[in-house]
N, C-alpha and C positions, 0 to 999 in steps of 0.2 A: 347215310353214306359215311362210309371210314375213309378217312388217308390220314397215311402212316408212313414211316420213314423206312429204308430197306433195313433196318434196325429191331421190325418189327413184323409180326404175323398177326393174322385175325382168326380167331376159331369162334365157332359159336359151339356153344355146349350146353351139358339141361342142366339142373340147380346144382347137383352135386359138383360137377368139373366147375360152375364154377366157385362154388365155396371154399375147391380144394386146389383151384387153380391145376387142374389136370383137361389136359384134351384128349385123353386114351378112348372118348366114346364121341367125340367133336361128329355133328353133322355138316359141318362147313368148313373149310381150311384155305385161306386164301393168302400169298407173300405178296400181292402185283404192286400195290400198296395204296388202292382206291378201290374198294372193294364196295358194291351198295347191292344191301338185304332189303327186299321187299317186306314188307309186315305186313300181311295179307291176311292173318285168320287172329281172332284174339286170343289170349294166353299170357303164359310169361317168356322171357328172350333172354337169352345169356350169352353174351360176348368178353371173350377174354384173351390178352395176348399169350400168342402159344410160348412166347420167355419166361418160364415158372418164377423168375424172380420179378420180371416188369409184372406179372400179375399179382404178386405176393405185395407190391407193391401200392397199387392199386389202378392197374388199367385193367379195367373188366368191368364192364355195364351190364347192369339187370335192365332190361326192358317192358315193362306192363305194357302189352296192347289192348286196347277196350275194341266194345263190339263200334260199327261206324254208328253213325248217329242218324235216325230214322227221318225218312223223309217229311220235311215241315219244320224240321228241330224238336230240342227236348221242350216239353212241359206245352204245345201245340195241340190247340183240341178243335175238333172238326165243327166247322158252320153247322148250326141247331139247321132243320129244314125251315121254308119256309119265312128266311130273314130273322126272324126271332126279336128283331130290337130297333 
């Protein structure tokens, strides 16, 4: 979830906009100023304020999303048949 001041915009953009603080290719563009992005597939995320200077700045998040986490949790290994112990 973003909120932001009407001072401010949300773009989401892929690495390059935002390395270069550009939203010319932005897949998301929101002013409302409570804007919330689902993070639904893994990848990387890039949000940046569409103000080239508030982002030159540094308001713009990279986001790493991982895959969710397999049912049982990580490093969970299945009962041997049979009781085992």
């Amino acid at each position: 979830m973003f909120q932001y001041s009407k001072y401010h915009t949300l773009s989401e953009v892929d690495e390059a906009g935002y390395r270069n603080c550009s939203t010319a290719s932005a897949v998301l563009s929101s002013s409302d100023g409570n804007t919330t992005v689902a993070l639904t597939a893994p990848g990387d995320r890039y949000f940046v304020c569409g103000n080239e200077l508030h982002c030159l700045g540094g308001m713009r998040l990279h986001v790493p999303v991982s895959e969710p986490a397999s049912p049982g949790g990580a490093g969970a290994t299945p009962a041997s048949p049979g009781g085992g112990g």
